[in-house]
C-alpha positions as CSV (number, residue, x, y, z in Angstrom):
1,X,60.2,-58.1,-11.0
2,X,61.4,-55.7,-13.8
3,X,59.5,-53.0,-15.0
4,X,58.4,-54.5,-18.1
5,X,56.9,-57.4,-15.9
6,X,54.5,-54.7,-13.7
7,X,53.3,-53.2,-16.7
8,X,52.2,-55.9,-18.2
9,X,50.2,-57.4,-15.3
10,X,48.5,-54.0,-15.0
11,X,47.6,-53.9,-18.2
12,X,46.6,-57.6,-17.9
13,X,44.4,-56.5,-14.8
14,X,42.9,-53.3,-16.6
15,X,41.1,-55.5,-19.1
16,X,37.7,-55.9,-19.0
17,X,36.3,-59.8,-18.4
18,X,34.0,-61.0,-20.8
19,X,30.5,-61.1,-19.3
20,X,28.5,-64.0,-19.7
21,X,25.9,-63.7,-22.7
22,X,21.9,-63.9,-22.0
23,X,20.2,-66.6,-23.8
24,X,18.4,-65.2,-27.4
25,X,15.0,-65.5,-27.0
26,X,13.0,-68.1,-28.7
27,X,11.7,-67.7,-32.0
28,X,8.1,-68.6,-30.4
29,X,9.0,-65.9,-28.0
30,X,10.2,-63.5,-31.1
31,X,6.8,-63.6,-32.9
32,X,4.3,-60.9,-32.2
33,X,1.1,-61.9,-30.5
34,X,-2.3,-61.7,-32.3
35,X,-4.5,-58.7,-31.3
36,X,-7.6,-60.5,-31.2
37,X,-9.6,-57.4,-30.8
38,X,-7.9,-55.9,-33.6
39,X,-9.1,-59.0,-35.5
40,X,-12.5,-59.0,-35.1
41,X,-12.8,-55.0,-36.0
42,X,-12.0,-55.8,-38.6
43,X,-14.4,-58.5,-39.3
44,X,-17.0,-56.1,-38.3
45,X,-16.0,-53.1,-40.8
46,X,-15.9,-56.5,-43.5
47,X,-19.5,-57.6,-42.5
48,X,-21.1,-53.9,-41.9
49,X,-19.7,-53.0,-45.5
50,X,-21.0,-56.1,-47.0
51,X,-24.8,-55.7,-45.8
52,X,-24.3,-51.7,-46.5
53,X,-23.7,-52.8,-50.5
54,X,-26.4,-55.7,-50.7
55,X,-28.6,-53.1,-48.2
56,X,-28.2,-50.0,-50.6
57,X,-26.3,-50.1,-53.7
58,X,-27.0,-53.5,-55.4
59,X,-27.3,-57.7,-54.4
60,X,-27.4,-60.5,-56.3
61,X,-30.9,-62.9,-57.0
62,X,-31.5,-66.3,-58.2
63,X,-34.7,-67.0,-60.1
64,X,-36.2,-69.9,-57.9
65,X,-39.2,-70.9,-60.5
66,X,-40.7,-70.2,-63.3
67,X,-43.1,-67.3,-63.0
68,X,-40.8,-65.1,-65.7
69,X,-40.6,-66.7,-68.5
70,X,-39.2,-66.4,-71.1
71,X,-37.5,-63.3,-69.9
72,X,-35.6,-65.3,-66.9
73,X,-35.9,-69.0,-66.1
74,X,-35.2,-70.8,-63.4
75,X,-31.2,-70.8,-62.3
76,X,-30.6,-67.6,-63.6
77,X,-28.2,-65.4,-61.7
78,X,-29.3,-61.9,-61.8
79,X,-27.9,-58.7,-60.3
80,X,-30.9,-55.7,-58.4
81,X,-30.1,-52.2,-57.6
82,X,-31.4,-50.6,-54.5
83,X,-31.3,-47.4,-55.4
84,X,-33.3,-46.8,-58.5
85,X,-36.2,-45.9,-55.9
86,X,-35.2,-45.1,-53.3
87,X,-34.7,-46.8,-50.0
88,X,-37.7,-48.1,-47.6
89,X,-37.7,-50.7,-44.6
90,X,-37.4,-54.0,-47.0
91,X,-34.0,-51.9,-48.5
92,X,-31.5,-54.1,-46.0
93,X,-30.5,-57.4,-46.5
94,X,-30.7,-59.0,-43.6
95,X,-31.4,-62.7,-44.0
96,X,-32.2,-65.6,-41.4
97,X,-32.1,-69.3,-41.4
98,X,-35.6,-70.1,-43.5
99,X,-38.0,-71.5,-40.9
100,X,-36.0,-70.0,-37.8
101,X,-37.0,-66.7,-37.1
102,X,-34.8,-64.4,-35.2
103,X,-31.5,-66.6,-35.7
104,X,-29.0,-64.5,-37.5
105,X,-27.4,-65.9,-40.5
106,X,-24.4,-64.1,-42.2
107,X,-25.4,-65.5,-45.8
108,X,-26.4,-62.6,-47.6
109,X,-28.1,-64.4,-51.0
110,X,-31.0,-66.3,-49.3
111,X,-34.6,-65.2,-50.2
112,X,-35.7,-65.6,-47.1
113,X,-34.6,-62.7,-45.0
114,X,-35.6,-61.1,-41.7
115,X,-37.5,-57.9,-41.9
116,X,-37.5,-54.8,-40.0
117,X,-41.5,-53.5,-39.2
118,X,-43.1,-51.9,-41.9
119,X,-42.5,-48.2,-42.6
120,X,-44.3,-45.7,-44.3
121,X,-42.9,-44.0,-47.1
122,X,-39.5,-44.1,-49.5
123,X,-35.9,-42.0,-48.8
124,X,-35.5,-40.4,-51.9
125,X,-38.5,-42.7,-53.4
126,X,-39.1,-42.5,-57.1
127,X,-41.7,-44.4,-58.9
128,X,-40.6,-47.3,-61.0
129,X,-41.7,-47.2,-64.8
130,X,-44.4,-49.3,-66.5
131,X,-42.4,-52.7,-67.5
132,X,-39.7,-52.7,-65.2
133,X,-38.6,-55.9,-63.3
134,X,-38.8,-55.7,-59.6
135,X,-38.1,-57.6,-56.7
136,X,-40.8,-57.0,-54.2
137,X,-42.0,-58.4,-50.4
138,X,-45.3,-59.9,-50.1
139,X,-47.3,-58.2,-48.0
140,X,-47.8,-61.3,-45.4
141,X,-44.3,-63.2,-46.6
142,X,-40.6,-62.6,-45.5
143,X,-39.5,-63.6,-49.2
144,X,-38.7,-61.8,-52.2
145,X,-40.6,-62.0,-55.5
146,X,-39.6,-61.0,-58.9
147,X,-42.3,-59.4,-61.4
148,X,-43.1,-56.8,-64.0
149,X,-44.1,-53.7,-63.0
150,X,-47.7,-53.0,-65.4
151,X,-50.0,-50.9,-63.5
152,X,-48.9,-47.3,-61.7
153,X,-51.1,-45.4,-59.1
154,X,-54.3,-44.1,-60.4
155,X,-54.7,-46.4,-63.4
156,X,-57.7,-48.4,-64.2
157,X,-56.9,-52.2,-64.2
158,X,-58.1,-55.4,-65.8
159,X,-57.9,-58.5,-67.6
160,X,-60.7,-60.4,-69.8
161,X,-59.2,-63.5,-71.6
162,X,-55.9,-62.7,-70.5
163,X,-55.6,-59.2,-72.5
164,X,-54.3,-56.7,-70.0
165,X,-56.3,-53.5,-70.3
166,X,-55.3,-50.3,-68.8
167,X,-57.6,-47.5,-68.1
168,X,-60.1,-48.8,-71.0
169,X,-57.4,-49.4,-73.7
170,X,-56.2,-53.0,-74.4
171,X,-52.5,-53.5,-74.0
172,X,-51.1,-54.3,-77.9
173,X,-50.6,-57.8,-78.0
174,X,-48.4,-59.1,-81.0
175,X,-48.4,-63.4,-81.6
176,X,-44.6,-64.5,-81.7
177,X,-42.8,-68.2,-83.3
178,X,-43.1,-70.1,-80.0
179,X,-40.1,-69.7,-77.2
180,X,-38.0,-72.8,-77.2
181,X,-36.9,-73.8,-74.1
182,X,-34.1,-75.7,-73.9
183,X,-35.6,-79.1,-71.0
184,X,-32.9,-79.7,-68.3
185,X,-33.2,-80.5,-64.6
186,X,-34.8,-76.9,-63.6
187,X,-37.1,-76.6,-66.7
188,X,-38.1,-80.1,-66.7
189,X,-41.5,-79.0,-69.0
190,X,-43.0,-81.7,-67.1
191,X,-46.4,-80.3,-65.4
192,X,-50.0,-81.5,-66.8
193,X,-50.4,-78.0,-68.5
194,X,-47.4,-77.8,-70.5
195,X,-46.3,-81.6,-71.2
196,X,-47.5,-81.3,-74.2
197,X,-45.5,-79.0,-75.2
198,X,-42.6,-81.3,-75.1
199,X,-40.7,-81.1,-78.6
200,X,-37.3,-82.5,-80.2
201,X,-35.3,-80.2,-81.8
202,X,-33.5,-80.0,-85.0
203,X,-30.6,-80.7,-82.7
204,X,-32.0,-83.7,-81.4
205,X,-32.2,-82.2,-78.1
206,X,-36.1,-81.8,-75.9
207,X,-37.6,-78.5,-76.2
208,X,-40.3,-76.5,-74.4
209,X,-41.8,-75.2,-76.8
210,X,-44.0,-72.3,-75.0
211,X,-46.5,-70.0,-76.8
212,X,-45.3,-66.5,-77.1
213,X,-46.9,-62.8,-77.1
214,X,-44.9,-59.7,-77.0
215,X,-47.0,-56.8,-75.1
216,X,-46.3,-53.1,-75.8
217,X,-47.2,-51.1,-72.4
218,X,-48.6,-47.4,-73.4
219,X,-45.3,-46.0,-72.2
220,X,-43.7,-47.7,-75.8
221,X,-41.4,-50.5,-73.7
222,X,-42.2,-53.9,-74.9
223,X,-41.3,-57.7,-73.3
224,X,-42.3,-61.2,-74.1
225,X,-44.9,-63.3,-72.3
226,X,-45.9,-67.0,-72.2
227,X,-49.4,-67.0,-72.8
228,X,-50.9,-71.2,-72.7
229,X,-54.3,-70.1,-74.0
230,X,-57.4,-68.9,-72.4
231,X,-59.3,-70.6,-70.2
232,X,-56.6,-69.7,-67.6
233,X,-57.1,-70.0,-63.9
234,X,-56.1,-66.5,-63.9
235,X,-57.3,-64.8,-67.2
236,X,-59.9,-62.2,-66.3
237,X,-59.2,-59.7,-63.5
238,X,-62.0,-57.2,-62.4
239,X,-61.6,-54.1,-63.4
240,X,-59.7,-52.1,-59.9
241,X,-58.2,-48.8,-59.3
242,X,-54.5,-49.0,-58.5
243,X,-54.2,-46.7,-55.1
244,X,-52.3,-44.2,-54.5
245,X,-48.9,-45.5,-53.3
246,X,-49.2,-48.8,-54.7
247,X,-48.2,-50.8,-58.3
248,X,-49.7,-53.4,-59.8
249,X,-47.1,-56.6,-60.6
250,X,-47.6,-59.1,-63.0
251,X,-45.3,-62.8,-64.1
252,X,-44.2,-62.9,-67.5
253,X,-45.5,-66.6,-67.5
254,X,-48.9,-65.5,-66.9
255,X,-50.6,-68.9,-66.3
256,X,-47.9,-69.8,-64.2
257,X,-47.0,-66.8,-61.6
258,X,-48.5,-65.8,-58.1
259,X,-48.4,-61.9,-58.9
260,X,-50.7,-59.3,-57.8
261,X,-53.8,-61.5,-59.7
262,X,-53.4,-64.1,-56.8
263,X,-54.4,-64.1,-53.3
264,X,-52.2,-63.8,-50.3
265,X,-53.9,-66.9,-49.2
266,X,-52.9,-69.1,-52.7
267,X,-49.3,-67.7,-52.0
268,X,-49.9,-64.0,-54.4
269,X,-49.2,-60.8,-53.6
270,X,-52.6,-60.1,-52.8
271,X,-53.4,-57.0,-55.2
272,X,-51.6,-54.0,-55.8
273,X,-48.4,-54.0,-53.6
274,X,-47.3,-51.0,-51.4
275,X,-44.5,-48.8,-53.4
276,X,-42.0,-49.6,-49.9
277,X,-42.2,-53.6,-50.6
278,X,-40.2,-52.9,-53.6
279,X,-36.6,-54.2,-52.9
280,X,-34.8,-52.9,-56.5
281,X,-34.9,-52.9,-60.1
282,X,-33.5,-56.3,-62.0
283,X,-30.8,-54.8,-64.0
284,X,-28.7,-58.1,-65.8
285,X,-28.3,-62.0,-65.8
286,X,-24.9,-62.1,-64.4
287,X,-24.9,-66.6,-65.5
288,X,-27.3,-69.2,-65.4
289,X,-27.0,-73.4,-64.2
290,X,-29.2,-75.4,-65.1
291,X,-29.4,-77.8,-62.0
292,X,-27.1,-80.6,-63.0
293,X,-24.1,-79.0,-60.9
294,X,-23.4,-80.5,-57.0
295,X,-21.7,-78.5,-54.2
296,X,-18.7,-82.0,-54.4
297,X,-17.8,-81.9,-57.7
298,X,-16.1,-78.1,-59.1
299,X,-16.3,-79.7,-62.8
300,X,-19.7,-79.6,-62.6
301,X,-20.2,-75.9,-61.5
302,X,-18.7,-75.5,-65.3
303,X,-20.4,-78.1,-67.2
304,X,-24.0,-76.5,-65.6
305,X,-23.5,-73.0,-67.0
306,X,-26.1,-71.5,-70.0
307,X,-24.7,-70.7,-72.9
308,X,-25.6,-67.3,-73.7
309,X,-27.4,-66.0,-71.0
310,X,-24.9,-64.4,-69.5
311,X,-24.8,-60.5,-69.5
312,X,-28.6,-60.3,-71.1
313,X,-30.1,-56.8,-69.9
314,X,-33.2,-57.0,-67.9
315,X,-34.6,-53.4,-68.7
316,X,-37.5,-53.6,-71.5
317,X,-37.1,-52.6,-74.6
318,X,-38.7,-49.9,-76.1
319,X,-41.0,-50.1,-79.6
320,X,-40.7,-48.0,-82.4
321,X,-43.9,-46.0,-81.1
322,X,-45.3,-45.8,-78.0
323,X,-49.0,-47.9,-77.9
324,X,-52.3,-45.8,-78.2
């Protein structure tokens, strides 16, 4: 064998081999896993920061009835701030399946809501202002109510022929061209007491057409009432000291409301209401429906929105001069 042979077959032999290759991996193998714990943190931090904003910054309400008219009506969207008061034991939204208490529910716009014991007193609590609209918790009911706020602690209270008088001085009462209500499927204007209100527009379209009385509260903020005429189950009022620590709410529609006039029994509030039942101040209509939409059919959750409703402030408005 020549020299040139030998090399060769040592340099043949000095080569490495080629290794066999492991298999790649899968791409079912190649994605990562899901951290399940991680996951659900993060749910958590979602949920806790959801009930800390609807608890104590602001929530939105829907007007269930007609106790407020013709400031809200029923299917109005509304948003409420927490914190113009302060915050007591109603302030956190927790809500519950209605008639189920104690099962938890993570739908945070119900009215029914489950309630932590009552506690006295207000974190940072502030009195609200004469003609404010509140939310507030009946004293016996795990619900939310919205009404005006008309009588502050200390003042002398009453009614006679549905005139509001506070401490001796009727509330100034100014007659209004009648508030026409537009009749759909929530304001159906069909009860004994106000069927015969029942008009047809210029339009050609049905009408509520609802007696109207602006009131000017001594602090100079004036609002709008429906006022059906005396004779009212509700009317006359004896005269009563508002307690320290309490306000005395009253409906817009003030035939029509269960406000601080009305028993808890009849479904009231029972008198002047404890300053902590107050949930927040009504601030805005964010929209309004007026009960033709259905939860199958997204065309209609269009077609059911209230012209013009949208964006109306809440907060009264103030007169020229306050009332003597």
């Amino acid at each position: 064998m020549s020299d040139q042979q030998v090399s060769m077959s040592i340099e043949d032999t000095a080569q490495p081999q080629p290794q066999p290759q492991a298999p790649l991996p899968s791409t079912a193998d190649s994605r990562p896993k899901t951290d399940w714990w991680a996951e659900a943190k993060g749910v958590f931090w979602l949920v806790l920061a959801v009930l800390a904003f609807h608890s104590f910054l602001a929530k939105p309400f829907y007007i269930p009835s007609e106790s407020m008219m013709p400031t809200l009506i029923k299917g109005d969207r509304l948003v409420v701030t927490k914190y113009p008061y302060g915050w007591s034991y109603v302030s956190p939204s927790i809500t519950r399946i209605p008639g189920a208490p104690g099962r938890w529910l993570g739908r945070l716009t119900g009215q029914d809501y489950l309630s932590i014991p009552f506690i006295h007193g207000r974190l940072f609590g502030h009195l609200p202002q004469r003609g404010d609209v509140v939310i507030a918790k009946p004293p016996t009911q795990y619900t939310d109510y919205i009404k005006r706020v008309i009588g502050l602690p200390g003042d002398r209270i009453e009614l006679r022929n549905g005139v509001v008088i506070l401490n001796g001085v009727p509330v100034k009462r100014q007659f209004l061209s009648p508030a026409m209500i537009p009749i759909d499927p929530n304001i159906p204007c069909d009860t004994p007491d106000v069927y015969r209100l029942r008009v047809t527009g210029p339009d050609g379209r049905e009408y509520c057409q609802m007696p109207r009385v602006r009131e000017t509260l001594p602090n100079g903020v004036s609002y709008d009432t429906i006022d059906l005429g005396p004779g009212g189950q509700n009317d006359d009022y004896p005269a009563l000291t508002i307690p320290e620590g309490h306000v005395f709410l009253m409906g817009d529609n003030r035939d029509q409301s269960a406000d601080s006039r009305v028993s808890s029994m009849e479904g009231g509030l029972g008198g002047p209401v404890p300053v902590e039942n107050l949930g927040g101040r009504a601030e805005f209509i964010t929209f309004s429906l007026d009960g033709t939409s259905t939860l199958w059919n997204p065309i209609s959750w269009f077609t059911a929105m209230r012209g013009g409703r949208a964006g109306t402030s809440l907060r009264p408005a103030h007169a020229e001069a306050p009332a003597q």
